[in-house]
C-alpha positions as CSV (number, residue, x, y, z in Angstrom):
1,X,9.0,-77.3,36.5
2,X,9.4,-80.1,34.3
3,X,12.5,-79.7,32.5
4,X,11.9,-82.3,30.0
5,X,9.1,-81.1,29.0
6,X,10.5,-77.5,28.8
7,X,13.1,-79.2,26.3
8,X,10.6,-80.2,23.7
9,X,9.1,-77.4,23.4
10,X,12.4,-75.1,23.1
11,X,13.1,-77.7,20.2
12,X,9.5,-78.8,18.5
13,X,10.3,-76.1,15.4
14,X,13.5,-79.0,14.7
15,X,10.9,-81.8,15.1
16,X,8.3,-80.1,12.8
17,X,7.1,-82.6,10.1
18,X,8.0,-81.0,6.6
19,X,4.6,-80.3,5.3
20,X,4.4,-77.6,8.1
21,X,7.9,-76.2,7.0
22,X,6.5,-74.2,4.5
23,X,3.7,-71.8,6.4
24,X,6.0,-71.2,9.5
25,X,8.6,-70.2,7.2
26,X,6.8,-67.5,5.2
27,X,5.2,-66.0,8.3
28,X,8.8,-66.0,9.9
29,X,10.1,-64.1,6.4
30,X,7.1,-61.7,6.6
31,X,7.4,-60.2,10.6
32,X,11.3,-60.2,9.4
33,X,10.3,-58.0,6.1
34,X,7.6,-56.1,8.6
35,X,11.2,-55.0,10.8
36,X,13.2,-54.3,8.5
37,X,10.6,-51.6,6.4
38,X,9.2,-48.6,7.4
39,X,5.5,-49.0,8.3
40,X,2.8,-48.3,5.9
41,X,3.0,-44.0,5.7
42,X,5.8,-44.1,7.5
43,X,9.1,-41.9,6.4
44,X,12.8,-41.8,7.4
45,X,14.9,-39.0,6.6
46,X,18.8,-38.9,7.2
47,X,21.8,-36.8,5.8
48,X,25.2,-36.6,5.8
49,X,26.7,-34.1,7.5
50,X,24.0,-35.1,10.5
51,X,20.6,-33.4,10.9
52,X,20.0,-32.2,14.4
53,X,18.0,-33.5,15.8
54,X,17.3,-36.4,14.1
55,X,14.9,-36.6,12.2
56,X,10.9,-37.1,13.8
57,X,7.5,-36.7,11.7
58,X,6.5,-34.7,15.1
59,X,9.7,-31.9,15.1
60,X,9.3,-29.5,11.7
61,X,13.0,-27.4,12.4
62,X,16.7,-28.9,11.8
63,X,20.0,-27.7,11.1
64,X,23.0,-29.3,9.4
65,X,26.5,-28.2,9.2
66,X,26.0,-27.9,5.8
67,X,27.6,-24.5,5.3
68,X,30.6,-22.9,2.9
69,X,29.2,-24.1,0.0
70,X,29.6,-28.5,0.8
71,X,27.1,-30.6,-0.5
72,X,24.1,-32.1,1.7
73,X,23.2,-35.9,1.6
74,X,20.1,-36.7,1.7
75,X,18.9,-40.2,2.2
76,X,14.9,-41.0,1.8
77,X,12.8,-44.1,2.6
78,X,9.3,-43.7,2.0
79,X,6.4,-46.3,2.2
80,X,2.9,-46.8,2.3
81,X,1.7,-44.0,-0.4
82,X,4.2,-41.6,0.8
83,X,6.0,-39.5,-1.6
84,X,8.9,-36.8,-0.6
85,X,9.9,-34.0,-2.1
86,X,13.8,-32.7,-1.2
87,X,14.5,-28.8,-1.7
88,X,13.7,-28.5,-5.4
89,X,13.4,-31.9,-6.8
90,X,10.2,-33.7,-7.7
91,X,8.8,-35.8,-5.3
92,X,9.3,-39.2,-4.9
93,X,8.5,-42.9,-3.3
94,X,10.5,-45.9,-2.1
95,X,14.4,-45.5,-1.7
96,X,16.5,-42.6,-2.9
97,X,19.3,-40.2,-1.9
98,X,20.1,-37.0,-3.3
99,X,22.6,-34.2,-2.8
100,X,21.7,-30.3,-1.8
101,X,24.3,-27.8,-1.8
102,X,23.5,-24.3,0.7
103,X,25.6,-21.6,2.4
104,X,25.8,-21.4,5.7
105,X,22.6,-19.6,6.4
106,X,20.3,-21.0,4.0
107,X,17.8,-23.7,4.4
108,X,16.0,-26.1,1.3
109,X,12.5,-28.2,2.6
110,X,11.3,-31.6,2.9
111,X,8.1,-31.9,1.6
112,X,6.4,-35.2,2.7
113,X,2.8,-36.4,0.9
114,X,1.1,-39.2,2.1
115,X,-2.4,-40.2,1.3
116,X,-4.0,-38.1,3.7
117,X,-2.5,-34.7,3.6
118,X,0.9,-33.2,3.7
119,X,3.7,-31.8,5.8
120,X,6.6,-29.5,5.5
121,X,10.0,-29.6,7.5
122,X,12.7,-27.1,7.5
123,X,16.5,-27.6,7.4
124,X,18.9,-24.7,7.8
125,X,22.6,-24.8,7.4
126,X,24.3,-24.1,10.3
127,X,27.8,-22.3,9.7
128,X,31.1,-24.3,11.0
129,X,31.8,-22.4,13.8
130,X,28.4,-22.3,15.8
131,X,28.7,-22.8,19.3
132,X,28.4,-26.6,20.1
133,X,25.5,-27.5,22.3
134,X,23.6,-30.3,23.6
135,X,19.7,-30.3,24.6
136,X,17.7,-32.8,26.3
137,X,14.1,-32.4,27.4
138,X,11.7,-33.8,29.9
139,X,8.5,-32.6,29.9
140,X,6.3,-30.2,27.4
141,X,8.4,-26.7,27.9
142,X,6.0,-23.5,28.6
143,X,8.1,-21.2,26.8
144,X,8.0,-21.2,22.7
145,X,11.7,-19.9,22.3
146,X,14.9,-18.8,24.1
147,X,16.9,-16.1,23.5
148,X,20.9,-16.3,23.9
149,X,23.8,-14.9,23.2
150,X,26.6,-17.4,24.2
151,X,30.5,-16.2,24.3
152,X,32.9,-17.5,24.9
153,X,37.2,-16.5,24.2
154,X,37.0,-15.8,20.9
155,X,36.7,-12.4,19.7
156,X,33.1,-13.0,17.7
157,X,30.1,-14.9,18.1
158,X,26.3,-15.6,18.0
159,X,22.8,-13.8,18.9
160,X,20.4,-17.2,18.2
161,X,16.8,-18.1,19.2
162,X,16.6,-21.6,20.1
163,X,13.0,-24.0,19.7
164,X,11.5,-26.5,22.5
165,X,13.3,-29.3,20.8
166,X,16.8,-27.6,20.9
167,X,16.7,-26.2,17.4
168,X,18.9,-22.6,16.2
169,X,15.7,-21.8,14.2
170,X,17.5,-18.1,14.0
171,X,21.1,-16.5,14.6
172,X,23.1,-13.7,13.8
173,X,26.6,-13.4,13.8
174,X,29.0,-11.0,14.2
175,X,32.4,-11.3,13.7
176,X,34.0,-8.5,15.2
177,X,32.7,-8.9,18.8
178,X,30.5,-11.7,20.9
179,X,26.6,-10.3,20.9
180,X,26.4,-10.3,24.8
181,X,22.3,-10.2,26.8
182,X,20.0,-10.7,24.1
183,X,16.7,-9.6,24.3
184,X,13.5,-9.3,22.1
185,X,11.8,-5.8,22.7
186,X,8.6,-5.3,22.8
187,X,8.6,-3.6,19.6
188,X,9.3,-6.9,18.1
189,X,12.9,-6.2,17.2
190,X,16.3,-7.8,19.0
191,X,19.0,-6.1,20.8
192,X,22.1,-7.0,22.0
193,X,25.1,-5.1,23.3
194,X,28.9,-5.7,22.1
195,X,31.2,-7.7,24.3
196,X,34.8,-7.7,24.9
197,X,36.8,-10.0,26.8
198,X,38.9,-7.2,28.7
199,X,35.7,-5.2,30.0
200,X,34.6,-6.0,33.9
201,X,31.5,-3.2,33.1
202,X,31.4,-1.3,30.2
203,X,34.0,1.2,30.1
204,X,34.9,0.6,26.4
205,X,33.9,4.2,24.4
206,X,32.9,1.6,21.5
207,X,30.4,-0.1,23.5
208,X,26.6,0.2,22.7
209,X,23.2,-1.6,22.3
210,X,22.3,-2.7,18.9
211,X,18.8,-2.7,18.0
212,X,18.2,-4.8,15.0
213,X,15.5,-5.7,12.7
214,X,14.2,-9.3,12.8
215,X,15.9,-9.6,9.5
216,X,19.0,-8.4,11.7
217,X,19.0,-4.6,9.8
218,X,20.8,-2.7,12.3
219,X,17.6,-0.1,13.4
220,X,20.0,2.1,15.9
221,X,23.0,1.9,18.2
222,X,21.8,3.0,21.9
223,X,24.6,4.9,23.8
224,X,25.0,6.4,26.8
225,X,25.1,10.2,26.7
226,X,28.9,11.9,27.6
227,X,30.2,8.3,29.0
228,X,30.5,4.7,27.9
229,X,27.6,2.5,28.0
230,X,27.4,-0.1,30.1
231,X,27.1,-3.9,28.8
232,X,24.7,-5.2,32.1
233,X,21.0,-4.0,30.7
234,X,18.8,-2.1,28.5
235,X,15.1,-1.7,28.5
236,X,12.6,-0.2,26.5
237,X,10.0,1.7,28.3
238,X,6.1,1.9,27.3
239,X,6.8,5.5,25.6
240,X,9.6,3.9,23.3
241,X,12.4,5.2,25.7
242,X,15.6,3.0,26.6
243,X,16.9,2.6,29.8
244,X,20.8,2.0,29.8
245,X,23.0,1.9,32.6
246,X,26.6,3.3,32.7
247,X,29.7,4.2,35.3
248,X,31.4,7.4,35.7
249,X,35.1,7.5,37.1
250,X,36.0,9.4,40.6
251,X,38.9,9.5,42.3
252,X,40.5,10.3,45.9
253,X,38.0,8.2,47.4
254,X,39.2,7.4,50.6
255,X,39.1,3.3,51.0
256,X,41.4,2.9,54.2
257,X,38.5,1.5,56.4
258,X,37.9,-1.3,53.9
259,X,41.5,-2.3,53.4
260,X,42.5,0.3,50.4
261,X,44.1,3.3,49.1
262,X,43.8,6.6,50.8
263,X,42.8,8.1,47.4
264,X,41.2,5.5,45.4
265,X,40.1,5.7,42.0
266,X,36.4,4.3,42.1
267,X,33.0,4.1,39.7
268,X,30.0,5.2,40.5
269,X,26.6,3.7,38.7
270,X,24.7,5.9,36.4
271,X,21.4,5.3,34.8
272,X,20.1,7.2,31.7
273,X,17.1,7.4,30.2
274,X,17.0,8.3,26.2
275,X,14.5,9.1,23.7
276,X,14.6,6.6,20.7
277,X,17.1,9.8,18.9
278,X,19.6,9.3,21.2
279,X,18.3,12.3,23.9
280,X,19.0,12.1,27.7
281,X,16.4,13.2,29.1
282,X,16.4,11.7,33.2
283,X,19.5,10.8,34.9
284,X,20.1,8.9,38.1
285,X,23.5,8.5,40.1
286,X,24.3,6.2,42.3
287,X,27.0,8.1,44.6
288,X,24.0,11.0,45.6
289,X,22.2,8.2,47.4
290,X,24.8,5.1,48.2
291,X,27.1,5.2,50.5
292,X,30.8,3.1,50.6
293,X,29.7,1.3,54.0
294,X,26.9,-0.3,51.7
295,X,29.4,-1.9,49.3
296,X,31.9,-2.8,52.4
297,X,31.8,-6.8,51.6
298,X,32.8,-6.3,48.2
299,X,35.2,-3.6,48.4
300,X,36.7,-6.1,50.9
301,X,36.3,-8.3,48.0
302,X,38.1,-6.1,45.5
303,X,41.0,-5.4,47.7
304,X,42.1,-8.3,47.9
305,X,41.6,-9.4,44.4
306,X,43.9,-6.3,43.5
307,X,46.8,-6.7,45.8
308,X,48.9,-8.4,42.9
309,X,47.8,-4.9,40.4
310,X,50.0,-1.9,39.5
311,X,48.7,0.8,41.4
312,X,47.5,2.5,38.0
313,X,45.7,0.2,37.3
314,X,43.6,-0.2,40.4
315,X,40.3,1.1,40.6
316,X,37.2,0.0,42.3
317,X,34.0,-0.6,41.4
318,X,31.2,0.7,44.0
319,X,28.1,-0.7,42.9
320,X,27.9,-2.9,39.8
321,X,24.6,-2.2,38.6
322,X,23.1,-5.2,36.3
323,X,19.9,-4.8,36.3
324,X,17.2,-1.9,35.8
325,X,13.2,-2.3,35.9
326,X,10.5,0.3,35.0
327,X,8.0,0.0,38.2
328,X,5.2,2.5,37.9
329,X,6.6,6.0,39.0
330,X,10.3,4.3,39.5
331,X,12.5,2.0,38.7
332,X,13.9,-1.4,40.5
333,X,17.3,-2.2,40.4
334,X,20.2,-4.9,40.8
335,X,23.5,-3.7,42.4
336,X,25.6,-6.8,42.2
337,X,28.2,-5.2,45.0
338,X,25.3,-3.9,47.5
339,X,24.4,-7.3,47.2
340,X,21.0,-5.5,46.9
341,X,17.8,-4.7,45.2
342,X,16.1,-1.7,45.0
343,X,13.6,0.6,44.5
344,X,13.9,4.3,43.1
345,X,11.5,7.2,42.9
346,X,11.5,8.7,39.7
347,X,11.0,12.0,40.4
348,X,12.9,12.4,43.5
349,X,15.7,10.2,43.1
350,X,15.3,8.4,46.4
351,X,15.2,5.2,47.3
352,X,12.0,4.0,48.0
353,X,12.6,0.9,49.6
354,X,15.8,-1.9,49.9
355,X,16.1,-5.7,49.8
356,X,19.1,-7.5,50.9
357,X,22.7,-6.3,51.7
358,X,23.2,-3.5,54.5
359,X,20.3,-2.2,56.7
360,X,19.0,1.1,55.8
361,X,15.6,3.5,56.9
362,X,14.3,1.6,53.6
363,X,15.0,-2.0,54.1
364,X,12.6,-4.3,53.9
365,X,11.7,-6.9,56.3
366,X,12.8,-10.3,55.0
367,X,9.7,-12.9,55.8
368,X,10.4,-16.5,55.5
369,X,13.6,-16.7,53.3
370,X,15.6,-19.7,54.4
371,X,18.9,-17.3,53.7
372,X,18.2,-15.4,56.2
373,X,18.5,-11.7,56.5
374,X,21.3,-11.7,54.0
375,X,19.9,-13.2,51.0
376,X,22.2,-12.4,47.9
377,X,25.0,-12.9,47.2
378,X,26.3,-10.9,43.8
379,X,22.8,-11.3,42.3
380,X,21.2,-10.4,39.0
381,X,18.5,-9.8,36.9
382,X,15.8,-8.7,39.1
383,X,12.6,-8.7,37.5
384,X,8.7,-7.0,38.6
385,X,5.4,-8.5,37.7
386,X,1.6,-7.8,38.0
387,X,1.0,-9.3,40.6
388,X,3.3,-7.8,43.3
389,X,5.7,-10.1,42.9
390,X,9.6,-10.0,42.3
391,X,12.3,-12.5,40.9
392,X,16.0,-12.5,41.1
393,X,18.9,-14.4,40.0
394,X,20.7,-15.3,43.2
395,X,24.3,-16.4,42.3
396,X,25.5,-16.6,45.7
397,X,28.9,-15.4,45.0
398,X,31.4,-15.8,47.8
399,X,28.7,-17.1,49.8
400,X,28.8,-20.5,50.7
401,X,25.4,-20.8,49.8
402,X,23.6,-22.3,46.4
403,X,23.0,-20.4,43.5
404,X,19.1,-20.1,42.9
405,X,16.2,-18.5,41.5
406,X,14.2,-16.7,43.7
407,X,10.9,-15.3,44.1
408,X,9.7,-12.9,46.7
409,X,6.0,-10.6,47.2
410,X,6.7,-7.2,47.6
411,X,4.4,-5.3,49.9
412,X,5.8,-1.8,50.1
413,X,2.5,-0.4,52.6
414,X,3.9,-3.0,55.4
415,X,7.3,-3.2,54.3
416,X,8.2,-6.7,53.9
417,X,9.5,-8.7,51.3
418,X,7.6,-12.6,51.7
419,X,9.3,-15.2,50.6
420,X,7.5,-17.3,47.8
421,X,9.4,-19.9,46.5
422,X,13.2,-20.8,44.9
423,X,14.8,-23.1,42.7
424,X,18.5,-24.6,42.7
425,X,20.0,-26.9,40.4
426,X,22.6,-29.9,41.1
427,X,24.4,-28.7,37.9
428,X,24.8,-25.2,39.5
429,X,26.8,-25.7,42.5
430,X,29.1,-22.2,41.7
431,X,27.6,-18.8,39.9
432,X,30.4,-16.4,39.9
433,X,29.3,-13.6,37.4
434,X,26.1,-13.0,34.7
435,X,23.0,-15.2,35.2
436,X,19.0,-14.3,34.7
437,X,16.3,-16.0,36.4
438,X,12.5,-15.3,34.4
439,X,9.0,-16.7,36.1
440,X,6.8,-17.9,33.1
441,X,3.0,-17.2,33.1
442,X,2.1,-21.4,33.7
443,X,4.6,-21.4,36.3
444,X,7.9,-22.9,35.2
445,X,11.6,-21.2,35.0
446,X,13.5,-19.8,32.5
447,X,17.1,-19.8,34.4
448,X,20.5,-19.2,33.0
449,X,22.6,-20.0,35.3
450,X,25.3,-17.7,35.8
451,X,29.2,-18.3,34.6
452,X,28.3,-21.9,33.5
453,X,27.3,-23.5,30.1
454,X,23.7,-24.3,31.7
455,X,20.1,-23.2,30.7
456,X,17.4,-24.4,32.1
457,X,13.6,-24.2,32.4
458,X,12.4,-26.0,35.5
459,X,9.2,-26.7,37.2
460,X,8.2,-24.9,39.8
461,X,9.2,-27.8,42.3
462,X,13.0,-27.5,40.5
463,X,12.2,-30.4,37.9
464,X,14.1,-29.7,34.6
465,X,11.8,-29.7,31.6
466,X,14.7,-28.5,29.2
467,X,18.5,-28.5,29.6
468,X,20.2,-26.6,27.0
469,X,24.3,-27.1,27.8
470,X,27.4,-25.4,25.6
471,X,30.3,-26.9,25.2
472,X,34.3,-25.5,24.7
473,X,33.9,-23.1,27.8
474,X,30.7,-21.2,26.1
475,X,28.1,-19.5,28.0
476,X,25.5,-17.3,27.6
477,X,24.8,-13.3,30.1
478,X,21.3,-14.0,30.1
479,X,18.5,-16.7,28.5
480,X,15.0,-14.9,27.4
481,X,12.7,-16.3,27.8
482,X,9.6,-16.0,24.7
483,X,6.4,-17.2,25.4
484,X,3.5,-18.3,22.9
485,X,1.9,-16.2,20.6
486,X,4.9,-13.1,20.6
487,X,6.8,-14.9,17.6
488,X,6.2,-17.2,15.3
489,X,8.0,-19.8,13.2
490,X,7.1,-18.5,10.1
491,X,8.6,-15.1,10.4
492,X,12.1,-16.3,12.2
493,X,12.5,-18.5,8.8
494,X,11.9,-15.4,6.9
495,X,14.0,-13.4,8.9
496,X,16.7,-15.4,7.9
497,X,16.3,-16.4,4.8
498,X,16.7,-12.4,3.8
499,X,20.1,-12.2,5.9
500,X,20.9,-15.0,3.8
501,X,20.2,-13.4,0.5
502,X,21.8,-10.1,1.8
503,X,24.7,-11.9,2.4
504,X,25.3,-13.9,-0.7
505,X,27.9,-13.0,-3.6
């Protein structure tokens, strides 16, 4: 390379006879203007406290922290045509700020006109004390929204529905309790069950689903009939029943072949179905069809977690049922301490058929899993679809194993339970309680992974499309997933917006 000649050019604008000053200069001033401006029909939008996320002409939902009555900056730049309108104020071009005072709860709208049509964004104030979070995403999600409830060790919190960009488009709080597996029914309205910090399973007499209006009316509370309900799961049935799941206390229980008492106080698993009044009306107990050599690992388990315990306060818990599924003629269900899934004829009571944990007549034959024969570990949320297929939350609890989702077809004619596929996360190296795993119609995951800050949907090769993390210790039971077409936009803002005015002074 001739360095010389390199040199001239690097300095030929110094060497530039004047006449030629002019012409490079003003096309130097204009790119410089052309950074410094917006682009014709181009608009920026900022405010003070933050907008989250920031703002984008392709995302229509924020939230500020805006709340308890402080005022709202709002800083416009607006070119090419454009004109914005900001909450109730005219609309305008060019450069301008103004100020907008809500309440937590309330949002106002950015109206943006530009010579070829218009556009409308939303910003809600989001109160002080709503659960930090931080959202990143990869690819084009498959759900629309994501229902969650995260708690945390505080004695309140928040039911919300978050967007595909990471956006609390609706919440409800309550400040009495922390709203604990939140669920849209397919009625259309929310539930949510109360938790408390002290409760390992519902034993609480206070304890009981909440069904609320999307406008968060209370519609009912959902109780177990002559025992406390259980915080794990409730599902509505196609008549308009509930399913709800609840323990009942027994004691002398002999325990001395697993390490405990002689006459142990234990709790069976119970699940109730009730009419939308309140009715029992079908009844299932676990200790007329489970015996205590199926729950020998955790009772092992339990024992030595109690050792340090006063002897009134020990007590055992036999099953731990999370999880209950309407299949057909029965019901499939999670027993977090038979590290087990299974199947239950309605009519008779019997169990139909078993996956994981002890052998039984009913087990199934376990085709292809690389866990083995054994292939839960405390799990959850197990889940039924059309097509023969099953889904659980594997937390892998005690196990040195990986937590995962999981996906298995059931064929009950040949007795085998095929594996299909999983999916683990390098975030999720631990799982020691709660966690749901939901298969979405295109394919991806809906995954909260259990006892950690982390939701995720992933690919079906484990690929994270959207990573929704809380911070200060919070985490959410479950994430539910809600795909296109069962909600829309329009009706969450209205939702709140009449909580809001129900609410105000």
């Amino acid at each position: 390379m001739d360095t010389r000649r390199s040199r001239r050019v690097s300095l030929g604008l110094f060497v530039t006879p004047p006449q030629r000053l002019g012409p490079i200069l003003a096309v130097l001033a204009a790119g410089l203007a052309a950074v410094a401006a917006p682009a014709a029909g181009q608009v920026r939008v900022s405010a003070k406290p933050n907008l989250y996320p920031s703002f984008q002409t392709g995302v229509t939902n924020y939230v500020s922290r805006c709340g308890a009555g402080s005022r709202l900056r709002v800083a416009v730049r607006a070119s090419g045509g454009d004109r914005v309108a900001v909450a109730d104020r005219p609309p305008r071009g060019g450069d301008f700020a103004v100020k907008v005072r809500r309440r937590a709860g309330a949002d106002f709208r950015l109206r943006v006109q530009s010579p070829t049509g218009s556009k409308t964004y939303y910003v809600r104030c989001l109160p002080r004390h709503f659960p930090n979070w931080t959202w990143q995403r990869s690819g084009t999600p498959q759900a629309q929204w994501y229902v969650v409830a995260p708690v945390g060790r505080s004695a309140h919190g928040y039911a919300a529905i978050f967007d595909t960009n990471g956006v609390p488009v609706w919440w409800r709080h309550s400040s009495k309790y922390g709203p604990w597996d939140a669920k849209l029914l397919p009625n259309g309205d929310l539930a949510w069950t109360r938790y408390y910090l002290d409760d390992r399973f519902g034993i609480r007499p206070t304890a009981g689903f909440e069904e609320h209006r999307l406008d968060g009316r209370l519609a009912r509370m959902i109780r177990a009939v002559g025992n406390p309900t259980d915080t794990h799961d409730l599902e509505m049935l196609p008549n308009g029943h509930y399913l709800v799941i609840t323990y009942r206390a027994r004691r002398g229980v002999d325990l001395r072949a697993y390490g405990g008492p002689r006459r142990a106080k234990v709790y069976d698993g119970e699940i109730q179905e009730l009419t939308r009044s309140g009715k029992l009306v079908w009844t299932w107990r676990s200790k007329d069809h489970i015996g205590l050599s199926e729950a020998a690992r955790w009772l092992k388990i339990q024992v030595k977690q109690r050792e340090s315990q006063l002897k009134r306060n020990r007590s055992f818990d036999l099953v731990h049922l999370n999880s209950v599924e309407p299949d057909g003629a029965g019901f499939v269900v999670s027993a977090r301490q038979l590290d087990a899934v299974f199947r239950i004829d309605k009519r008779t009571g019997a169990i139909t058929w078993k996956l994981g944990g002890t052998k039984r007549p009913e087990s199934l034959s376990i085709v292809g899993d690389p866990y083995g024969t054994t292939p839960f570990g405390g799990q959850h949320d197990a889940r039924l679809y059309g097509d023969g297929t099953l889904t659980v939350y594997d937390n892998e609890t005690y196990r040195d194993r990986e937590p995962r989702a999981v996906r298995y077809r059931i064929d009950p004619q040949a007795r085998t339970a095929t594996f299909l596929e999983q999916v683990t996360n390098p975030e999720a190296t631990w799982s020691g309680f709660a966690g749901s795993a939901r298969k979405l119609p295109g394919g991806d995951w809906v995954i909260c992974w259990g006892g950690l800050p982390l939701i995720t949907e992933q690919a079906p090769g484990g690929a994270t499309v959207a990573h929704l993390y809380f911070r200060d210790l919070k985490y959410s039971y479950r994430a539910f997933p809600v795909p296109a077409g069962r909600l829309s936009a329009s009706a969450l803002r209205r939702a709140m917006d009449r909580m809001t005015r129900r609410r105000a002074p």
